[in-house]
FIKOLZA-1660 file (N, C-alpha, C; in steps of 0.1 Angstrom, whole numbers, plus 5000, padded with zeros to 4 digits):
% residues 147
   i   px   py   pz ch aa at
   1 5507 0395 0801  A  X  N
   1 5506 0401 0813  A  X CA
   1 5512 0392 0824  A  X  C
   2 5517 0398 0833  A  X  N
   2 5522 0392 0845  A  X CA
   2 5516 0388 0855  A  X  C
   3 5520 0376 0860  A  X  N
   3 5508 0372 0871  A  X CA
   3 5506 0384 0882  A  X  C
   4 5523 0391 0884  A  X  N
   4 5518 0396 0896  A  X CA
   4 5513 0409 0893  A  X  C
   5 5509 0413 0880  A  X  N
   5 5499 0423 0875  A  X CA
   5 5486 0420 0876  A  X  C
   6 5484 0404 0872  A  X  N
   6 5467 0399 0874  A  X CA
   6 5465 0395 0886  A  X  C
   7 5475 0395 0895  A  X  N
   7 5469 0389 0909  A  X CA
   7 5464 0407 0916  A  X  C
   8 5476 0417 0912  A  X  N
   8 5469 0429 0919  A  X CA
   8 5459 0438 0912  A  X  C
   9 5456 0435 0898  A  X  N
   9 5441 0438 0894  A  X CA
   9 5429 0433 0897  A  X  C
  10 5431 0420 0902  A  X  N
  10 5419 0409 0905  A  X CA
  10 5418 0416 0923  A  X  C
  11 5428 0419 0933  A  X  N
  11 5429 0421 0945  A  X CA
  11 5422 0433 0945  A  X  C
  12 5425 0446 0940  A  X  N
  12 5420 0459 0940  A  X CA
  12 5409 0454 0936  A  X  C
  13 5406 0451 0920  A  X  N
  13 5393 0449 0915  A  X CA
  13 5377 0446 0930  A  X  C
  14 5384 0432 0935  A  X  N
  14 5375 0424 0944  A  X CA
  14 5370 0436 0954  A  X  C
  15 5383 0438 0959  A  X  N
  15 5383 0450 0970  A  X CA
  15 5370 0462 0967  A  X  C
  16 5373 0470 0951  A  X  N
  16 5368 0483 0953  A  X CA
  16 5350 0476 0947  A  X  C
  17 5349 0465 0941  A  X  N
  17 5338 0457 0943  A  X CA
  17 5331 0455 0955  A  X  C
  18 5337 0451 0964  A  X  N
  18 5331 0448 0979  A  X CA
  18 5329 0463 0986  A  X  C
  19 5336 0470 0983  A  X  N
  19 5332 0484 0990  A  X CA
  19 5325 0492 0980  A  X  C
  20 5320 0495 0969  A  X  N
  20 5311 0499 0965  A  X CA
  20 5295 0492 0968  A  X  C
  21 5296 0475 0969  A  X  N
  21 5288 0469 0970  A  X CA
  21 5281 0473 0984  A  X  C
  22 5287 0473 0992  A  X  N
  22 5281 0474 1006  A  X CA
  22 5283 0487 1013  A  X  C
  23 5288 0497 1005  A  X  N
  23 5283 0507 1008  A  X CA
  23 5271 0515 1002  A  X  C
  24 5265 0506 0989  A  X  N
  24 5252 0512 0985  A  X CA
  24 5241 0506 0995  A  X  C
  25 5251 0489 1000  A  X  N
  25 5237 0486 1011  A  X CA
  25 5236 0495 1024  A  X  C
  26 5251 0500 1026  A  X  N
  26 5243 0512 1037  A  X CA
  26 5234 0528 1035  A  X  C
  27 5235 0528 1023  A  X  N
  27 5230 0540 1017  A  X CA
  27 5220 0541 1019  A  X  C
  28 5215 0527 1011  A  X  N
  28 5200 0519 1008  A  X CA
  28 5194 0524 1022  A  X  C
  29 5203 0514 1030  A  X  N
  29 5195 0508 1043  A  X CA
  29 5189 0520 1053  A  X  C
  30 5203 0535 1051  A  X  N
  30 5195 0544 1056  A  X CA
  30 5185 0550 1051  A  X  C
  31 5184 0553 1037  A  X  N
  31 5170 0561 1035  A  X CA
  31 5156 0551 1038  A  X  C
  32 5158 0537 1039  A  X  N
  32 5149 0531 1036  A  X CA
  32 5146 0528 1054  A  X  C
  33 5154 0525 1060  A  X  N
  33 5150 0524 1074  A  X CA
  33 5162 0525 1084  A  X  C
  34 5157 0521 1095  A  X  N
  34 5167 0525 1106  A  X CA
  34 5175 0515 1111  A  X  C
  35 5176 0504 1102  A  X  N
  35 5183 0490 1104  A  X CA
  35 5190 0488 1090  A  X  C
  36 5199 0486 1093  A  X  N
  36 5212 0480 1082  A  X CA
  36 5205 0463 1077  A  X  C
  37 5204 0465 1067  A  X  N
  37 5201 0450 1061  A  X CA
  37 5216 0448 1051  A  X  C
  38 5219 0437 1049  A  X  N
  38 5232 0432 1041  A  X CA
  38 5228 0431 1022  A  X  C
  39 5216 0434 1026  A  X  N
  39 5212 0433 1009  A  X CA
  39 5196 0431 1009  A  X  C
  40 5191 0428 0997  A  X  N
  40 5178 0422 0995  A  X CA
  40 5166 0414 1005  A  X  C
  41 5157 0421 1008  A  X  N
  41 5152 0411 1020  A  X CA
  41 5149 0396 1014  A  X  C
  42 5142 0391 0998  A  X  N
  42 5140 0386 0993  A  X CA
  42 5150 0378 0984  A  X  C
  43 5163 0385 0987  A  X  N
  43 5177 0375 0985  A  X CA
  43 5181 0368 0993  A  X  C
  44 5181 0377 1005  A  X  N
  44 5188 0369 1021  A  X CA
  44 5181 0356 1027  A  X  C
  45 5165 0362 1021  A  X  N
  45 5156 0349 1028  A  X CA
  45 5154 0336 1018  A  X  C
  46 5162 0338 1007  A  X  N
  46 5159 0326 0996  A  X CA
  46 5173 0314 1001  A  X  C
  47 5177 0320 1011  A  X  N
  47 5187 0307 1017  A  X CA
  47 5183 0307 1033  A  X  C
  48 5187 0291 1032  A  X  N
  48 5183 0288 1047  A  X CA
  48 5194 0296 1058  A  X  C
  49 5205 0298 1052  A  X  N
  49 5214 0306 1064  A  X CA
  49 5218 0319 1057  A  X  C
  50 5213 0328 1063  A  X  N
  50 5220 0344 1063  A  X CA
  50 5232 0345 1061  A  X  C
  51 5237 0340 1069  A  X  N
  51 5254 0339 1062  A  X CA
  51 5260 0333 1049  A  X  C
  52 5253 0328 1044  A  X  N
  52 5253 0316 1033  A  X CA
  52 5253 0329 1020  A  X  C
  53 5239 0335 1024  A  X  N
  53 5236 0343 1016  A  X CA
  53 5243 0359 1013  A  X  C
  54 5244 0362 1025  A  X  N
  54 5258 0376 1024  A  X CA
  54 5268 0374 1018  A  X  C
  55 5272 0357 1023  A  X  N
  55 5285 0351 1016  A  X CA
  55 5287 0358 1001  A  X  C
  56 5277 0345 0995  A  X  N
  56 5275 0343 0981  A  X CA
  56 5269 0362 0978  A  X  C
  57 5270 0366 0984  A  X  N
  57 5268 0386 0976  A  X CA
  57 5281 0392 0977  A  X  C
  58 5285 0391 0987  A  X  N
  58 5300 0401 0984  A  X CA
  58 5310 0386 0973  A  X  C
  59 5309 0380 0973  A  X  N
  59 5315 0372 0964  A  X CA
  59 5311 0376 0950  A  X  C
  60 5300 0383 0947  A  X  N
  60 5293 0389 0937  A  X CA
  60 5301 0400 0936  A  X  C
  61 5295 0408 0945  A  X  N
  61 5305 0421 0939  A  X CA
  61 5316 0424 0941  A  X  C
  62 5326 0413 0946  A  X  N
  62 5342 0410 0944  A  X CA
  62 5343 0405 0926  A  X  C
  63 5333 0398 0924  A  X  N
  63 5335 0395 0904  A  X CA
  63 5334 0401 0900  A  X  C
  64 5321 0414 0902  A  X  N
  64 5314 0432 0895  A  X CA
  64 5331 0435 0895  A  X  C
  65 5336 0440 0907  A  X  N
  65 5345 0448 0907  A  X CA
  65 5360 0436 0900  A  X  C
  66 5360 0427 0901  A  X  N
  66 5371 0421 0891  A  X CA
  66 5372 0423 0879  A  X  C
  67 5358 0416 0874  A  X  N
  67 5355 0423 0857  A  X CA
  67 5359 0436 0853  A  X  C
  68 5350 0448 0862  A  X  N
  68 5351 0456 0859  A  X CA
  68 5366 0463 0858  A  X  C
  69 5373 0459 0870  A  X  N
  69 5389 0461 0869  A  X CA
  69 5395 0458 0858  A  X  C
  70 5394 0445 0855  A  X  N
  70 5398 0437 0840  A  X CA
  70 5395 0445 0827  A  X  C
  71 5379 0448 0827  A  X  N
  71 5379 0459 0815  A  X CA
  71 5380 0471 0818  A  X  C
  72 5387 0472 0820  A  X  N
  72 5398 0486 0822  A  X CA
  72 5407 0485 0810  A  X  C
  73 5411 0476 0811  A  X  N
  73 5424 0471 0801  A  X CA
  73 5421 0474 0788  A  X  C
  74 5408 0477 0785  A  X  N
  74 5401 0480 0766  A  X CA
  74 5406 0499 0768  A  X  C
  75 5414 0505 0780  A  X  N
  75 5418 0519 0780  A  X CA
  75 5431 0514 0773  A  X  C
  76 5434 0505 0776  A  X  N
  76 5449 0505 0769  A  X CA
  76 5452 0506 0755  A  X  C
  77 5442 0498 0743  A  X  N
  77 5438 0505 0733  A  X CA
  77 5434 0512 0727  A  X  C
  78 5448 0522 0722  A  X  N
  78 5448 0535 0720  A  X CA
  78 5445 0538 0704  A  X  C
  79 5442 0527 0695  A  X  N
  79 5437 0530 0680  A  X CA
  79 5426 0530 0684  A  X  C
  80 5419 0529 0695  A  X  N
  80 5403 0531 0691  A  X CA
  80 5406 0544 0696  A  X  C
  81 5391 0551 0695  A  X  N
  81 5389 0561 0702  A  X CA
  81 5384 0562 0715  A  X  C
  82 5386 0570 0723  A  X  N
  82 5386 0571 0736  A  X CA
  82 5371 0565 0738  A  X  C
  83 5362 0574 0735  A  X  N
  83 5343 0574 0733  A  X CA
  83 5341 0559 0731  A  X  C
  84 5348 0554 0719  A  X  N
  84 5344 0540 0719  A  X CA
  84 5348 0527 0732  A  X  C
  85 5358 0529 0733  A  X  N
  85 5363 0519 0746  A  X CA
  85 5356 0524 0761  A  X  C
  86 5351 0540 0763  A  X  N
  86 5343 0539 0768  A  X CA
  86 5330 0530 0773  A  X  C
  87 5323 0534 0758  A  X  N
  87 5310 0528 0754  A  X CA
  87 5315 0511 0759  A  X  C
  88 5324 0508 0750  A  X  N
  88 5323 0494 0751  A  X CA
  88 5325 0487 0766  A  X  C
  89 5337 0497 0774  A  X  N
  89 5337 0496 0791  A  X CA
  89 5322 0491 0798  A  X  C
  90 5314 0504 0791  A  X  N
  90 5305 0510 0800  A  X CA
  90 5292 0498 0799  A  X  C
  91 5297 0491 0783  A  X  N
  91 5286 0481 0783  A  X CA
  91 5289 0469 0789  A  X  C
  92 5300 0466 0792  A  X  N
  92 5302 0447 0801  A  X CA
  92 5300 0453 0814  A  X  C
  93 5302 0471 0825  A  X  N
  93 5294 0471 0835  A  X CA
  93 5283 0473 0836  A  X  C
  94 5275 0480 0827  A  X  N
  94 5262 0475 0825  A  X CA
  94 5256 0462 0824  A  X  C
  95 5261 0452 0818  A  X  N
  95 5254 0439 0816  A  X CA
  95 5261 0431 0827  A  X  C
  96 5272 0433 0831  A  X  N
  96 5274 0425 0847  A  X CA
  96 5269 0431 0859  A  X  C
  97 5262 0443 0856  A  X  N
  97 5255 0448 0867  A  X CA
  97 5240 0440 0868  A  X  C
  98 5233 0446 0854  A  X  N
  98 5220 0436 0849  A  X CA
  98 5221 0417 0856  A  X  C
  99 5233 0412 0853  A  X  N
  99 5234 0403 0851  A  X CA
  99 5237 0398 0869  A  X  C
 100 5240 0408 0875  A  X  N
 100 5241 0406 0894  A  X CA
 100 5232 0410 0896  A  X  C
 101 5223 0424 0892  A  X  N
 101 5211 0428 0902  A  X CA
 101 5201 0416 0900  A  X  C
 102 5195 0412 0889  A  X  N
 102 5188 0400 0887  A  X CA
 102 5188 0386 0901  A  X  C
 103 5203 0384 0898  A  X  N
 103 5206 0371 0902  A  X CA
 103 5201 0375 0921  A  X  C
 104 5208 0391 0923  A  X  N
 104 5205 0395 0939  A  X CA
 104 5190 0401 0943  A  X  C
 105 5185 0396 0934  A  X  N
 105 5172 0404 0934  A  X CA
 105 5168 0420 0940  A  X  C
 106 5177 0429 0933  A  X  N
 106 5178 0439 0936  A  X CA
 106 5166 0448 0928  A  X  C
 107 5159 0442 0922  A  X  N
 107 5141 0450 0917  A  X CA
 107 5132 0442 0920  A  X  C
 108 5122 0444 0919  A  X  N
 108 5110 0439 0922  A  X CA
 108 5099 0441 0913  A  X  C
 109 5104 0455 0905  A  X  N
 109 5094 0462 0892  A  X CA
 109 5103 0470 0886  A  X  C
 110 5096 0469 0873  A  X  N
 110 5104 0482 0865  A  X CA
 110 5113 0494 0866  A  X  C
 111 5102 0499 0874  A  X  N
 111 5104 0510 0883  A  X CA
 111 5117 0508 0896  A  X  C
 112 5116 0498 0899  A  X  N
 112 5128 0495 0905  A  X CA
 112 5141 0489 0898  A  X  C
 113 5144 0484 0888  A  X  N
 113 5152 0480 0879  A  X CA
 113 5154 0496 0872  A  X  C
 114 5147 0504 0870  A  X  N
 114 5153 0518 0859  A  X CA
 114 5163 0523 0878  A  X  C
 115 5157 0520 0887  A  X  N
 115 5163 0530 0895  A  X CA
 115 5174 0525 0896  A  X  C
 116 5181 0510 0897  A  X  N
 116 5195 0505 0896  A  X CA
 116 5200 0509 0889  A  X  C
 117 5194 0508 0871  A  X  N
 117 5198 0513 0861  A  X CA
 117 5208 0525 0861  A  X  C
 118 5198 0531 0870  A  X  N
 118 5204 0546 0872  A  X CA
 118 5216 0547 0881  A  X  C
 119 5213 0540 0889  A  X  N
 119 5225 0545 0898  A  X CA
 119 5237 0537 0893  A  X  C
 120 5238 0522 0886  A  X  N
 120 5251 0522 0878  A  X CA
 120 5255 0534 0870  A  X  C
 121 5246 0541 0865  A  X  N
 121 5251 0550 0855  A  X CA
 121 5256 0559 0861  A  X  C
 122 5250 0567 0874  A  X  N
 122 5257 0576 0882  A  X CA
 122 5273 0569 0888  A  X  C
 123 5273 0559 0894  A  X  N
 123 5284 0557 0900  A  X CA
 123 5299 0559 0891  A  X  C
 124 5292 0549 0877  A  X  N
 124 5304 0549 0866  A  X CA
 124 5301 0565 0863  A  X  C
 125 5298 0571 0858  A  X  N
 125 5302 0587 0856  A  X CA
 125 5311 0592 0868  A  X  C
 126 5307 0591 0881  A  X  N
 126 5313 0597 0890  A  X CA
 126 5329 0588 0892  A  X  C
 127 5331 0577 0890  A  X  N
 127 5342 0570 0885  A  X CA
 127 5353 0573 0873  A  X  C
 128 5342 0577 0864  A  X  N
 128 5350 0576 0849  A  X CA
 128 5355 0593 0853  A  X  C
 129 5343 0599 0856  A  X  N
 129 5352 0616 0862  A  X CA
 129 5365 0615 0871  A  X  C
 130 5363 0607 0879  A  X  N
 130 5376 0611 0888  A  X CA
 130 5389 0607 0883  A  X  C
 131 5385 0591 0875  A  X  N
 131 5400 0590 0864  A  X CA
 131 5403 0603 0856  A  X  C
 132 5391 0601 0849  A  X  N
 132 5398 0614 0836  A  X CA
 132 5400 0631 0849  A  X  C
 133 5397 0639 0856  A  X  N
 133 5401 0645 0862  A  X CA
 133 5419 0637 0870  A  X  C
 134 5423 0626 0869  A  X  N
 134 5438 0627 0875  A  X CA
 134 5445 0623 0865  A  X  C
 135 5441 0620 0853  A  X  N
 135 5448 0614 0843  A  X CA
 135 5450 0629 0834  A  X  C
 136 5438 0639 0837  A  X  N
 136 5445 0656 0830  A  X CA
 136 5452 0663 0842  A  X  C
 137 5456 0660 0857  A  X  N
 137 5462 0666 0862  A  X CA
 137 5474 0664 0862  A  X  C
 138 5478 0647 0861  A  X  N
 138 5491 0640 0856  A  X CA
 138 5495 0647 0840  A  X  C
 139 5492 0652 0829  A  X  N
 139 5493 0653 0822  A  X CA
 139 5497 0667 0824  A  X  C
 140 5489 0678 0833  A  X  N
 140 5491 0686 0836  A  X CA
 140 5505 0691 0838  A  X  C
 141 5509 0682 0848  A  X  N
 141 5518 0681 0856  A  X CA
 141 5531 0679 0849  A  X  C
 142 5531 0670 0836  A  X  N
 142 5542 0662 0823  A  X CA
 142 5543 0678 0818  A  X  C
 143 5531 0688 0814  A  X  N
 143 5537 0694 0805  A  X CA
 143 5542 0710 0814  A  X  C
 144 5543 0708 0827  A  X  N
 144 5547 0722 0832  A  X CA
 144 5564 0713 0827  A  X  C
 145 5564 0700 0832  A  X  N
 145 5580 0697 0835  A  X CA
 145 5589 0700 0819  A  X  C
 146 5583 0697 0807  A  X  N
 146 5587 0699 0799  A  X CA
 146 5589 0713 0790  A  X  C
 147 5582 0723 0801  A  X  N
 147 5582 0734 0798  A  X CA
 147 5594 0745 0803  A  X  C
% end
């Protein structure tokens, strides 16, 4: 691969990382109250500077969204099956999600860890849909020309 292929998968990646990231904290922040918090009350306060700590989170989910750009690249292996490279996708963002909510202390109980659970699962479906809906409209599109 070429660098200037891994420098603009790592750029996008970081990118749609940091805007998925901090737009679940505005999500959050509105149903939960009428102030925008940057993340976790119980993350932000475990450093002595607020800034320190926003830092170190979008730097987080600039690596979510790297990784996850990165495994993309298991679509390129076309002897598996589709389902499988899915599954396998679906499990390094699963466990790099596990593996950031933890560290950002994004649960507090069970009950709040199934609800992260959940919403990774929603987001990647509503992700994995909008690829595969442009990747059959491009296809679409291949077989009017050939027709």
């Amino acid at each position: 691969m070429k660098t200037k292929k891994i420098v603009g998968l790592t750029l996008v990646g970081a990118c749609v990382g940091i805007t998925i990231g901090t737009s679940i904290e505005l999500i959050i922040s509105s149903l939960s109250s009428s102030s925008y918090y940057p993340g976790v009350p119980e993350f932000l306060n475990s450093f002595g500077n607020e800034n320190l700590s926003v830092l170190i989170e979008r730097l987080i989910y600039a690596a979510y969204g790297i990784i996850s750009n990165f495994a993309g690249l298991l679509y390129r292996n076309e002897t598996r099956p589709l389902i499988l490279n899915t599954a396998l996708h679906f499990g390094i963002i699963l466990i790099c999600g596990i593996v950031a909510g933890s560290y950002l202390k994004w649960w507090g109980s069970s009950f709040d860890m199934f609800g992260v659970l959940i919403t990774i699962v929603l987001i990647y479906l509503l992700i994995w849909l909008f690829n595969w809906l442009l990747a059959r409209a491009e296809v679409k599109k291949m077989n009017q020309k050939l027709q």
